[in-house]
LOSEDREN-657118 format. One line per 3 residues: number of its first residue (from 1); their letters; for each residue x, y, z of N, C-alpha, C, O, CB. Coordinates in Angstrom, 2 decimals. Glycine has a CB too. Layout:
% residues N
NUM> A> X,Y,Z,X,Y,Z,X,Y,Z,X,Y,Z,X,Y,Z ~ ...
***
This chain:
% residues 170
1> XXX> 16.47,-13.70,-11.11,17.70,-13.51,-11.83,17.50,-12.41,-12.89,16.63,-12.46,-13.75,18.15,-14.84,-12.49 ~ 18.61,-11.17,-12.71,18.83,-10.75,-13.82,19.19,-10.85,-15.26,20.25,-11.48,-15.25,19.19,-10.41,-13.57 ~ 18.91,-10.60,-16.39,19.21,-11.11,-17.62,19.76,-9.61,-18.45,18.97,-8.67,-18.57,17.77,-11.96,-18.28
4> XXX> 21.08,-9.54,-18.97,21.43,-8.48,-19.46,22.37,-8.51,-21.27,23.54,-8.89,-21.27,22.24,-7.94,-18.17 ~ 21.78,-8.16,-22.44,22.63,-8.25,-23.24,23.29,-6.83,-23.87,22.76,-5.74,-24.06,22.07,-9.09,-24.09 ~ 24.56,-7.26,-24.09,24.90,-5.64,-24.73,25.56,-6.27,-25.99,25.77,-7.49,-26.01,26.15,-4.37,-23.66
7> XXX> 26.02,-5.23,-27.38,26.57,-5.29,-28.32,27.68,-4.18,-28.45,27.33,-3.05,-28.09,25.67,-5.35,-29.18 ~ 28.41,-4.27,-28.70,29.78,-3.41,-29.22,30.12,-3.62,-31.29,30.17,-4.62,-32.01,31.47,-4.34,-28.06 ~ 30.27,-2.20,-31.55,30.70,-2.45,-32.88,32.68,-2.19,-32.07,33.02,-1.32,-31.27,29.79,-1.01,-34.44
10> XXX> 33.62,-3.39,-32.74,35.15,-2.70,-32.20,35.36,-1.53,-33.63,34.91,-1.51,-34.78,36.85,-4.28,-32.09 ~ 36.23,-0.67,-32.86,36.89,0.23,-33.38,38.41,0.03,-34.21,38.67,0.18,-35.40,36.94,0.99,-32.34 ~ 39.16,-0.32,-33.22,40.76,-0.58,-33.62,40.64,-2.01,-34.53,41.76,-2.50,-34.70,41.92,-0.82,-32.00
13> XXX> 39.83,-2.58,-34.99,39.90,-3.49,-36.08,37.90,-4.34,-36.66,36.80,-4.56,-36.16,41.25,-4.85,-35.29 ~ 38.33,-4.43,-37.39,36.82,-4.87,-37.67,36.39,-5.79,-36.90,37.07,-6.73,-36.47,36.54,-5.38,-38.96 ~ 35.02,-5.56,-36.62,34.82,-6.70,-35.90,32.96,-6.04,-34.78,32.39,-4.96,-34.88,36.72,-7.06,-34.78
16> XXX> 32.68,-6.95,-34.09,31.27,-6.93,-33.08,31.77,-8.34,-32.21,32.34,-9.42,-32.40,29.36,-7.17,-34.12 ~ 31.05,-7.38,-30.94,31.73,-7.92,-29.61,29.79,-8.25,-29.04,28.96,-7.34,-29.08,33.09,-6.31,-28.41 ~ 29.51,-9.42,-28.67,27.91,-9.28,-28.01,28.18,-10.33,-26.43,28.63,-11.46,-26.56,26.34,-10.23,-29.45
19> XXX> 27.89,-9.84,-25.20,27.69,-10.12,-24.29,26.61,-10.16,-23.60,25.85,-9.19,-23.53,28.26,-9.77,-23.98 ~ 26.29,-11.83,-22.70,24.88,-11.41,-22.13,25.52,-11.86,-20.61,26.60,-12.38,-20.34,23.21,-12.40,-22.84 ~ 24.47,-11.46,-19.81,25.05,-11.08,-18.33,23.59,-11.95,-17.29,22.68,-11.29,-16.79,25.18,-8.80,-18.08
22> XXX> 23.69,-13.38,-17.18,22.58,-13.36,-15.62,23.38,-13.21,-14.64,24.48,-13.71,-14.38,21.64,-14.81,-15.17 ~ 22.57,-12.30,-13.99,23.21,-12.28,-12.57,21.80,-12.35,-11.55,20.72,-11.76,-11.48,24.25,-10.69,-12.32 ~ 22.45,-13.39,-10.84,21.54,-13.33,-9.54,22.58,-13.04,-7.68,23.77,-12.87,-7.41,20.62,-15.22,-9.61
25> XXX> 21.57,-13.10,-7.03,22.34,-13.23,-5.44,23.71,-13.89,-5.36,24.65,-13.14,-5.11,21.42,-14.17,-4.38 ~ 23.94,-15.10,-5.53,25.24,-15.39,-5.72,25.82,-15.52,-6.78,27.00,-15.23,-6.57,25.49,-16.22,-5.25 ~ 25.65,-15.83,-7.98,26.14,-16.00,-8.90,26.03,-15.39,-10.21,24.87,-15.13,-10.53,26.02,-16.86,-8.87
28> XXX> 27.00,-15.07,-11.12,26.83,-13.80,-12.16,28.08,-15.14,-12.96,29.09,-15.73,-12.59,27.46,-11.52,-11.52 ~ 27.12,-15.11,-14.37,28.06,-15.79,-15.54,27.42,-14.67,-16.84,26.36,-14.18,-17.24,27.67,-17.93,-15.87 ~ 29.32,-14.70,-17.23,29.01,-14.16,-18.71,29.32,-14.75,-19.73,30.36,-15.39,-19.88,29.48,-13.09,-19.01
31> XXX> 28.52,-14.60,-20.47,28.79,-15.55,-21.86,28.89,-14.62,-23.08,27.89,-13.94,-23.30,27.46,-16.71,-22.19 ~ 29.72,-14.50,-23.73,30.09,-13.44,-24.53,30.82,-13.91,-25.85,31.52,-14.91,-25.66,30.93,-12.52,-23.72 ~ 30.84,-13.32,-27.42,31.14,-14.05,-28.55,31.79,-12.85,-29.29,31.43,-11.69,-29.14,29.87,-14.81,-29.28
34> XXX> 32.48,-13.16,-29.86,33.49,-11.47,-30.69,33.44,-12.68,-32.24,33.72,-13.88,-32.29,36.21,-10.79,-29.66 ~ 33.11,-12.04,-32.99,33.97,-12.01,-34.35,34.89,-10.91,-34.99,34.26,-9.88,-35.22,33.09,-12.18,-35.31 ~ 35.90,-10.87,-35.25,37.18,-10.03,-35.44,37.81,-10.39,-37.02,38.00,-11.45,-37.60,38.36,-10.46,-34.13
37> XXX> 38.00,-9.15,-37.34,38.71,-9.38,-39.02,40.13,-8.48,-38.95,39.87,-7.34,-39.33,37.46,-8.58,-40.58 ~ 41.34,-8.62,-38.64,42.29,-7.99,-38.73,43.53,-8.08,-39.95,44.53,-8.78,-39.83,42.60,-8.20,-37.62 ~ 43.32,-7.51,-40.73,44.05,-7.68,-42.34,43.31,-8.95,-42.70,42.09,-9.09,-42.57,46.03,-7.93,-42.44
40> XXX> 44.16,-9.91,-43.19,43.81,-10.74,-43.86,43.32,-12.04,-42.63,42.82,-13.11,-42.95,44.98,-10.97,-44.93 ~ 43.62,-11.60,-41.24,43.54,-13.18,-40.31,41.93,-12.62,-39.58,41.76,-11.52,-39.06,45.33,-13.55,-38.66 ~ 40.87,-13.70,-39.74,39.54,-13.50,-39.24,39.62,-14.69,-38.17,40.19,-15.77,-38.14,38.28,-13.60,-40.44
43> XXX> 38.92,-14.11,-37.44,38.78,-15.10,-36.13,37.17,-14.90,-35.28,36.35,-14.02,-35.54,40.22,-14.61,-34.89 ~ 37.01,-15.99,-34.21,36.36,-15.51,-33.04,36.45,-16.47,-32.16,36.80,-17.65,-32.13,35.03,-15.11,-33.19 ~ 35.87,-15.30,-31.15,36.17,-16.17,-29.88,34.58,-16.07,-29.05,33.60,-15.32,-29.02,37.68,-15.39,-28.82
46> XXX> 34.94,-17.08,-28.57,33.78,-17.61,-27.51,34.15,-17.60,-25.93,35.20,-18.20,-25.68,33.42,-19.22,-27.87 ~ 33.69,-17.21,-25.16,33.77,-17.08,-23.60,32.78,-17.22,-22.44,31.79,-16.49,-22.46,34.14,-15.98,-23.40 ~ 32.91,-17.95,-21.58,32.19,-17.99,-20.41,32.95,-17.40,-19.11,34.01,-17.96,-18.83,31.81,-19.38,-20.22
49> XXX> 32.55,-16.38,-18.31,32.69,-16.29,-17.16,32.03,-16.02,-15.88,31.12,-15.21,-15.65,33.25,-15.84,-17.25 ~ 32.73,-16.94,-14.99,31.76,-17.19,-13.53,32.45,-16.60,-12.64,33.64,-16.66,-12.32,31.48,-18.75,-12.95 ~ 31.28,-15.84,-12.13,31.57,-14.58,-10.80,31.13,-15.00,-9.26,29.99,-15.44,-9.16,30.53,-13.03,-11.13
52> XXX> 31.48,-14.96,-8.74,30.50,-15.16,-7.37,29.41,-13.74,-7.40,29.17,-13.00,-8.35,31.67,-15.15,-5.63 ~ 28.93,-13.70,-6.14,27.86,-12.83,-6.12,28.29,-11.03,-5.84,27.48,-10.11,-5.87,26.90,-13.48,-4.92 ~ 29.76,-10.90,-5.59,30.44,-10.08,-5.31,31.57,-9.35,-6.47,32.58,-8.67,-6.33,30.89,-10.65,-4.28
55> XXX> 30.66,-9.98,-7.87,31.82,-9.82,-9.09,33.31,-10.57,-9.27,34.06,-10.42,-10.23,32.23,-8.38,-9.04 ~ 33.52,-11.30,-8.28,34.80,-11.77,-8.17,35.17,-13.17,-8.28,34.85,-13.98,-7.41,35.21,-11.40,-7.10 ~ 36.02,-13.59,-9.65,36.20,-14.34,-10.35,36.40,-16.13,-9.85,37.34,-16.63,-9.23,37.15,-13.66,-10.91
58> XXX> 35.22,-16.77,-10.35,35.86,-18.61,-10.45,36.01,-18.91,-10.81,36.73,-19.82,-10.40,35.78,-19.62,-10.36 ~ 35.65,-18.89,-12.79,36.67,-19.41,-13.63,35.75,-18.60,-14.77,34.63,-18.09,-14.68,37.01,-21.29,-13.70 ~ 36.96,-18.72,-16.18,36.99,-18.40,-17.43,37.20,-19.39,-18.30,38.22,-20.08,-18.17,37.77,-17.54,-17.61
61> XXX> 36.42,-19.61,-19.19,36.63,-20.19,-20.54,36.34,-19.50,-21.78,35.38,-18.81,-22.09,35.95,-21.26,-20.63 ~ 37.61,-19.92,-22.59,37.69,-19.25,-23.75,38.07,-20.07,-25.03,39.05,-20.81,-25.12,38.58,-18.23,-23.54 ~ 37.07,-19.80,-26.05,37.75,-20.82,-27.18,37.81,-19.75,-28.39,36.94,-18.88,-28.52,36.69,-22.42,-27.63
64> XXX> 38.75,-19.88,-29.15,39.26,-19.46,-30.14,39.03,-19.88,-31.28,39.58,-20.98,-31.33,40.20,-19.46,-30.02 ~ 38.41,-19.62,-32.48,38.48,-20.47,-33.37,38.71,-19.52,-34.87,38.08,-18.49,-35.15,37.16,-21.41,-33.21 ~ 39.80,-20.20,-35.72,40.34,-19.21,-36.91,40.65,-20.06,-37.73,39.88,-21.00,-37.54,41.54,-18.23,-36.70
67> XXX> 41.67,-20.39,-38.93,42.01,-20.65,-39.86,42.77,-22.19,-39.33,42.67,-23.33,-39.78,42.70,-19.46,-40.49 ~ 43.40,-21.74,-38.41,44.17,-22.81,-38.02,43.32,-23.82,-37.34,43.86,-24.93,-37.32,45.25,-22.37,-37.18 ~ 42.36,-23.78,-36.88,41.48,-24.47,-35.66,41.39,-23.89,-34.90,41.65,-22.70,-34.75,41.74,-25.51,-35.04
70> XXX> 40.86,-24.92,-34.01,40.24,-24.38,-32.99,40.72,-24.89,-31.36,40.55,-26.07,-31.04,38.81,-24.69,-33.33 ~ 41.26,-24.01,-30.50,41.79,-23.95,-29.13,40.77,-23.19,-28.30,39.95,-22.29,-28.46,43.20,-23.25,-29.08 ~ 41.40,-24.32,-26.93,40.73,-23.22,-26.09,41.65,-23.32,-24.82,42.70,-23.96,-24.73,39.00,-23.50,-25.74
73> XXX> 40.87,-22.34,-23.61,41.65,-22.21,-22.38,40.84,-22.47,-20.97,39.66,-22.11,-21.01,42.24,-20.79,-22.39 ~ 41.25,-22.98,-19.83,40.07,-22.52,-18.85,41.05,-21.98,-18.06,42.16,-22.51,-18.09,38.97,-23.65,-18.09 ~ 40.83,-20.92,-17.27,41.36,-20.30,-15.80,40.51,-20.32,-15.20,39.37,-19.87,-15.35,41.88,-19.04,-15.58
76> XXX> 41.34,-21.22,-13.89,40.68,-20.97,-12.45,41.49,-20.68,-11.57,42.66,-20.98,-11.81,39.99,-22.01,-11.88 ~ 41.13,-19.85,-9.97,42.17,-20.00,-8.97,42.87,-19.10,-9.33,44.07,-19.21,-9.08,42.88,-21.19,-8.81 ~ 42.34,-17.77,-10.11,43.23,-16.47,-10.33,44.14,-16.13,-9.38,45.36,-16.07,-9.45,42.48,-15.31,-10.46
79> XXX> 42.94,-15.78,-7.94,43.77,-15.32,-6.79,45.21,-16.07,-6.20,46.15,-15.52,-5.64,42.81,-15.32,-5.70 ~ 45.06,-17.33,-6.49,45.87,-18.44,-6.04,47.51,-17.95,-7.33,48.71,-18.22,-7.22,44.74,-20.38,-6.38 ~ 46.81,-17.26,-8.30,48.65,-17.16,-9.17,48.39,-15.78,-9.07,48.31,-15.19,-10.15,49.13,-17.89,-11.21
82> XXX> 48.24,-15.14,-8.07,48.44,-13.47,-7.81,47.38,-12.41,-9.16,47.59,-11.28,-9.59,50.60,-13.10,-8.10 ~ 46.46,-13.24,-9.41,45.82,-12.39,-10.50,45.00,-11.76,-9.72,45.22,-12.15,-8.57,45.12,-13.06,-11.71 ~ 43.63,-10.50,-9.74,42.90,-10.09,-9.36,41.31,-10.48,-9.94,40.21,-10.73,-9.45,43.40,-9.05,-9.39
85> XXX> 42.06,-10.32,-11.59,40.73,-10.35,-12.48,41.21,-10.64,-13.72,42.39,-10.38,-13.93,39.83,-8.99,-12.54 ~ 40.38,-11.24,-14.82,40.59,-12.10,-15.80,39.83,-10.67,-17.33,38.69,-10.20,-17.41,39.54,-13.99,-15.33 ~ 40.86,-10.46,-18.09,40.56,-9.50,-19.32,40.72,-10.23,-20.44,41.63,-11.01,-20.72,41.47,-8.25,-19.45
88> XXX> 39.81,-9.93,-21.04,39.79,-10.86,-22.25,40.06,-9.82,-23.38,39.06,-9.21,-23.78,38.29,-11.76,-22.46 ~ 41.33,-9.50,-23.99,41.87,-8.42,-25.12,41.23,-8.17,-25.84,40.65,-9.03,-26.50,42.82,-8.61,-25.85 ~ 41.03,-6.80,-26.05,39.79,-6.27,-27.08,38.53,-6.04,-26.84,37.94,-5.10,-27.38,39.55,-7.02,-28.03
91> XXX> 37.70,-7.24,-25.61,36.47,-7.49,-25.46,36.12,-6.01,-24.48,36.92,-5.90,-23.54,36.24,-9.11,-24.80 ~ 35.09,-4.92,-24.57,34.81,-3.86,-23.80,34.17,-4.50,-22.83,34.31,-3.94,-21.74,34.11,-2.77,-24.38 ~ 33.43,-5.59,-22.81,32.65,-5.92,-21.64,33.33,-5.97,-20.18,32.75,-5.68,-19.13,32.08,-7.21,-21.92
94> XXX> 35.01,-6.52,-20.32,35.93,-7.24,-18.99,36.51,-6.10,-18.43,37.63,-6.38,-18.00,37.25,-8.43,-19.39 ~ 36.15,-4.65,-18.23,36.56,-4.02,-17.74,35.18,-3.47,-16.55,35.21,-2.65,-15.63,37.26,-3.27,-18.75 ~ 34.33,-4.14,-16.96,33.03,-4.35,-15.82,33.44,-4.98,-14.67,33.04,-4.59,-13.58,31.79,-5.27,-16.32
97> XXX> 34.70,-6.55,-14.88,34.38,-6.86,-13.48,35.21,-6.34,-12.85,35.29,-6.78,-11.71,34.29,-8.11,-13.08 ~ 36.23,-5.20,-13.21,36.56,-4.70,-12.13,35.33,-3.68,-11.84,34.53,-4.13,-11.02,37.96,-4.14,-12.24 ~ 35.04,-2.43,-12.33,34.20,-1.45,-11.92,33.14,-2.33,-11.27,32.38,-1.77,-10.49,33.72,-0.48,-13.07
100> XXX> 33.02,-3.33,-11.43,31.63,-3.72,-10.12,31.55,-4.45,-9.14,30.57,-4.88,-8.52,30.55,-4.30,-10.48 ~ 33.11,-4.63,-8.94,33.90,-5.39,-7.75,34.37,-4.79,-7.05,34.64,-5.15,-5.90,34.82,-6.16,-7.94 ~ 34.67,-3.39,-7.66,35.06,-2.62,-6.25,34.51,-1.16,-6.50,34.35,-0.70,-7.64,36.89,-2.59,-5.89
103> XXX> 34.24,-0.48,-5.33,33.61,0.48,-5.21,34.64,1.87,-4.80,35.12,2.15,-3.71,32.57,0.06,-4.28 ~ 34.75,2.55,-6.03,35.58,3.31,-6.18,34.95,4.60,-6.05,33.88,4.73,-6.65,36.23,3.05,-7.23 ~ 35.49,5.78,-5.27,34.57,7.01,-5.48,35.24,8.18,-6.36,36.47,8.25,-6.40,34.17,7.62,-4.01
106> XXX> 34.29,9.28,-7.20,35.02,9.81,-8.10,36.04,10.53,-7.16,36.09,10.98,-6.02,34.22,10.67,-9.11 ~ 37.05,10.36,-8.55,39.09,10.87,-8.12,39.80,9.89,-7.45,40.98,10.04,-7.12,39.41,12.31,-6.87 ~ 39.10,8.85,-7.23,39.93,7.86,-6.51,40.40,6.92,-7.84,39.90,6.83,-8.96,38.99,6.95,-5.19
109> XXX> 41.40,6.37,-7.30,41.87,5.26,-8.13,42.04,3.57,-7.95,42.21,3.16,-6.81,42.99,5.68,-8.34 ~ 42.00,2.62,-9.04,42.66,1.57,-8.54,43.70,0.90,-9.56,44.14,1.36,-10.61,41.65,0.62,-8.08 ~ 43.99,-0.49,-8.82,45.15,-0.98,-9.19,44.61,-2.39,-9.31,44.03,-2.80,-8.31,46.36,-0.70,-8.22
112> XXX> 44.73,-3.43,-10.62,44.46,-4.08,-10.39,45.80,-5.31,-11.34,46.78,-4.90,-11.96,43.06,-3.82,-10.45 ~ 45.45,-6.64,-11.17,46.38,-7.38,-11.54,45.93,-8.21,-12.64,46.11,-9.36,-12.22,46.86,-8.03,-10.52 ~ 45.38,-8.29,-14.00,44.57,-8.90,-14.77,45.63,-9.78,-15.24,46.84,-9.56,-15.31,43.77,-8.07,-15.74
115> XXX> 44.64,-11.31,-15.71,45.70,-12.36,-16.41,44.89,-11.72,-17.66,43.72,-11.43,-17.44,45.71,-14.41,-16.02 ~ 45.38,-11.49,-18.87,44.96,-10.85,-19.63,45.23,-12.05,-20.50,46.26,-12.70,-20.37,45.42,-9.51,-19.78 ~ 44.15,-12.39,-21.54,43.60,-13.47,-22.44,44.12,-12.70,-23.69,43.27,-11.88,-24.02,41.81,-13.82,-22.34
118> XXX> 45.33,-12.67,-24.61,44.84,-12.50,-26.08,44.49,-13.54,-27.23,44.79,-14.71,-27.41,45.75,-11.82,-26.64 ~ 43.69,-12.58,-27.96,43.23,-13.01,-28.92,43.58,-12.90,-30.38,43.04,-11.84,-30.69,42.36,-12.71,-28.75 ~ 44.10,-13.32,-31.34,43.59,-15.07,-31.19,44.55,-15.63,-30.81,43.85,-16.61,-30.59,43.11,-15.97,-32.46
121> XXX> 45.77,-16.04,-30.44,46.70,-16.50,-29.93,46.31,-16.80,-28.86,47.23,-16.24,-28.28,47.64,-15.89,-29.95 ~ 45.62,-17.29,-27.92,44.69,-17.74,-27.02,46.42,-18.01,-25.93,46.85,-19.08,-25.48,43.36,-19.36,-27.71 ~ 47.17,-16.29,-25.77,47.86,-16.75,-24.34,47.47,-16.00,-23.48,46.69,-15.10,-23.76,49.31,-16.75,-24.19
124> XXX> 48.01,-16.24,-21.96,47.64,-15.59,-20.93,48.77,-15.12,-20.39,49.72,-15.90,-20.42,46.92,-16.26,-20.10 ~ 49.07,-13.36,-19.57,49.91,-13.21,-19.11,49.40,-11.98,-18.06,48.21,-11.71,-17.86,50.91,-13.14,-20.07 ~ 50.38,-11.39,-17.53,50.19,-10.66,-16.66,49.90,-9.13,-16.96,50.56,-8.92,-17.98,51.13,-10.89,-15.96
127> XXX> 49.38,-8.19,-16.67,49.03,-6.87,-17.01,48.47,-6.29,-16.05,47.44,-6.78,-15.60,48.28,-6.74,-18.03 ~ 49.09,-4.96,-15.43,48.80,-4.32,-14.48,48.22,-3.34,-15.22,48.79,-2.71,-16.11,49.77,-4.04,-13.60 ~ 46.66,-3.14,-14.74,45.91,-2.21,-15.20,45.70,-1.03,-13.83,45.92,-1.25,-12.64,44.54,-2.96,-15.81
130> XXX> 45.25,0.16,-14.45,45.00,1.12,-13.43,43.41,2.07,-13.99,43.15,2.45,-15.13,46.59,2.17,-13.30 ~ 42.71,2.20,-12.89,41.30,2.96,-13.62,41.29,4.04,-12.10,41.52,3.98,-10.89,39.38,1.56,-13.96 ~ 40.86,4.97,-13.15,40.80,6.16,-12.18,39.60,6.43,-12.61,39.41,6.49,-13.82,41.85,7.39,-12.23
133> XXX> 38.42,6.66,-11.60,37.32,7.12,-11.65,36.97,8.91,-11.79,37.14,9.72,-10.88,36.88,6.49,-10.56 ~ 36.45,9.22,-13.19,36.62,10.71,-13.78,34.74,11.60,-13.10,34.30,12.73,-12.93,36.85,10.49,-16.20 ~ 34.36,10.43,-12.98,32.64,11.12,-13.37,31.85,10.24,-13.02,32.14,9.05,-12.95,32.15,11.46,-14.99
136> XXX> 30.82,10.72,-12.78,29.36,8.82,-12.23,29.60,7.92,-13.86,29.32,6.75,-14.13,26.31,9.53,-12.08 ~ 30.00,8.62,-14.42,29.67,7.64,-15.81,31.58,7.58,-16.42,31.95,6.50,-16.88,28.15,8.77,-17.37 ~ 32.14,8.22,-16.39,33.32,7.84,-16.97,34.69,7.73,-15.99,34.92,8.38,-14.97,33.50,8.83,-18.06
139> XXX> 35.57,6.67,-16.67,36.66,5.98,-16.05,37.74,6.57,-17.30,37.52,6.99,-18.43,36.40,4.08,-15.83 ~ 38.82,6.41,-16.61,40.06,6.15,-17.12,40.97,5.25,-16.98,41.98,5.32,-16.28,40.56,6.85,-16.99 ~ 40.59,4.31,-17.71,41.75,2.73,-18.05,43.22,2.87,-18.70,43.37,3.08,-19.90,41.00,1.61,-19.33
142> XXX> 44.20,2.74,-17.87,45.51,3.09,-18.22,45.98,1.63,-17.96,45.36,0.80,-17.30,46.26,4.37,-17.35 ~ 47.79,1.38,-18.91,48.57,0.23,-18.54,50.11,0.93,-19.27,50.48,1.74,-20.12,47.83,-1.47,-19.28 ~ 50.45,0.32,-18.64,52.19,0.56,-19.34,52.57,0.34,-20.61,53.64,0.77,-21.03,53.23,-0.32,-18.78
145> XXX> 51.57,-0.48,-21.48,51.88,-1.47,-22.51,51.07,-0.42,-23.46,51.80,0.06,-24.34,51.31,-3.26,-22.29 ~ 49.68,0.05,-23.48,48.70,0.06,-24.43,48.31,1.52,-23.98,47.48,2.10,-24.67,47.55,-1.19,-24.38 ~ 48.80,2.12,-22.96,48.27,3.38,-22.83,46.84,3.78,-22.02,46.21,2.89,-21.45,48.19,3.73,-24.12
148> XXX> 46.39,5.08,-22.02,44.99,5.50,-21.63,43.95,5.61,-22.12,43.92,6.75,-22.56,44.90,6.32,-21.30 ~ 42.95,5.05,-22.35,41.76,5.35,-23.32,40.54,5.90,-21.84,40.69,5.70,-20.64,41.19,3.52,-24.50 ~ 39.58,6.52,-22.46,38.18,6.93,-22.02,37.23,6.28,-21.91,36.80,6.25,-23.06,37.71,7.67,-22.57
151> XXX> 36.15,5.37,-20.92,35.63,4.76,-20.99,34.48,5.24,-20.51,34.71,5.69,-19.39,36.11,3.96,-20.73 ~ 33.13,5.40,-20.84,32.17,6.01,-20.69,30.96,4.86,-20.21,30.54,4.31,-21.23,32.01,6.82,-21.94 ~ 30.50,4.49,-19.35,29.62,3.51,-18.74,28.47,3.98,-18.14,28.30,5.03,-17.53,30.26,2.80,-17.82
154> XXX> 27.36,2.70,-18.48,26.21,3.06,-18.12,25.85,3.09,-16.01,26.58,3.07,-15.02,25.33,1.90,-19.11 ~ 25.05,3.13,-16.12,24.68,2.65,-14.59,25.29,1.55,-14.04,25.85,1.55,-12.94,23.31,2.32,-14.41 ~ 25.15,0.35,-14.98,25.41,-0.77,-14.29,27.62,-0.88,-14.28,28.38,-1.76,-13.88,24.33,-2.25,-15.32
157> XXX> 27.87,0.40,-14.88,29.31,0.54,-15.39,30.15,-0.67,-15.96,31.16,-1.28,-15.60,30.08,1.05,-14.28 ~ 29.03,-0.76,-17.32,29.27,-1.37,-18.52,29.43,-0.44,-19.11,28.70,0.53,-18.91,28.47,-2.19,-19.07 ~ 30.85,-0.42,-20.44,31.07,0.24,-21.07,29.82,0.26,-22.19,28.99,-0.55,-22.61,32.30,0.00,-21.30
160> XXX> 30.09,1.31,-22.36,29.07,2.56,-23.46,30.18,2.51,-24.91,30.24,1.81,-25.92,28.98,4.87,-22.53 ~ 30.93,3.60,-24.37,32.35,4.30,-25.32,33.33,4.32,-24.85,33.84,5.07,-24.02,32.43,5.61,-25.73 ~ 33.92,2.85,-25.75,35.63,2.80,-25.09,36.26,3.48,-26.23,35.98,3.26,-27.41,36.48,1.04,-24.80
163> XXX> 37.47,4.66,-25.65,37.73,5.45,-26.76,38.54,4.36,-27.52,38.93,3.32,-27.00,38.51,6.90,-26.43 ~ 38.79,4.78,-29.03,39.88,3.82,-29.70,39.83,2.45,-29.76,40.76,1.79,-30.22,41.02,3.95,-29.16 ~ 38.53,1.85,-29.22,38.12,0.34,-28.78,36.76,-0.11,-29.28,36.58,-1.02,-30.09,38.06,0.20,-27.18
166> XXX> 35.73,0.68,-28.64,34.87,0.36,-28.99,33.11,1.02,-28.45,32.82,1.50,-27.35,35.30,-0.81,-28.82 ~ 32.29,0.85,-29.50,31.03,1.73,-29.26,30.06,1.01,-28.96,30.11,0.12,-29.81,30.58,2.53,-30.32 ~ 29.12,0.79,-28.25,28.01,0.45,-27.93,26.85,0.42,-29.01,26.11,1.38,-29.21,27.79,1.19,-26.96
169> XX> 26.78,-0.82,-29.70,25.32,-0.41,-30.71,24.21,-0.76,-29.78,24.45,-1.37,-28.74,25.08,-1.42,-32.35 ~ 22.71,-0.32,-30.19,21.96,0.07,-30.02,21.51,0.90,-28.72,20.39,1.40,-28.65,21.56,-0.68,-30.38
***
């Protein structure tokens, strides 16, 4: 089994995003933790997600915890309510399981259907994302709602530098 951790300082509001990644032959879980300070409301969230061996989603859990208490969520059976893949708002790590679920070549594009998790309001809804592959290392993540940012990824095409989002420490 592989063992992988990354850190993010966020950009668009205060805050550090840390994700760790085993992945083996069939199975890939991520477990990942954000603390977030936006004006006066501080929060974080906690997450688990389970991949099959092909990047492609069996369930998500997410707990929230802020001023008010503490909630949480599980999704399973994405495919079953027309989702593709599960984004957790803000977090740079959830734009991995698409880039490593499907094999895109540069100038090509895709289309995908994310139940998109925000935070902290712990709802879920629909969001059609689009990534166009620019370079071996950089993507372009577009949506109708939030616009285009630059995403710059390593080998394993984990984000590095999400523009306007977020930077990779160390």
């Amino acid at each position: 089994m592989r063992v992988s951790t990354y850190a993010w300082r966020r950009l668009d509001l205060e805050g550090i995003s840390f994700v760790r990644v085993e992945e083996g032959d069939d199975l890939v879980r991520v477990a990942g933790h954000e603390i977030c300070v936006e004006g006066v409301e501080a929060w974080s969230t906690r997450f688990t997600i389970e991949l099959n061996g092909r990047w492609e989603h069996n369930w998500t859990a997410v707990e929230v915890t802020a001023a008010a208490g503490t909630s949480d969520l599980r999704l399973e059976g994405l495919r079953d309510r027309d989702y593709d893949v599960v984004d957790i708002a803000g977090n740079p790590f959830t734009n991995a399981l698409v880039l490593r679920s499907h094999d895109v070549p540069i100038g090509g594009e895709i289309q995908v259907r994310a139940a998109f998790v925000e935070t902290p309001a712990l709802t879920v809804r629909p969001l059609t994302q689009r990534y166009r592959h620019l370079a071996a290392d950089r993507w372009e993540y577009a949506d109708d709602e939030y616009g285009a940012f630059e995403i710059t990824v390593d080998p394993d095409r984990v984000a590095v530098d999400y523009q306007r989002l977020a930077t990779r420490l160390g």
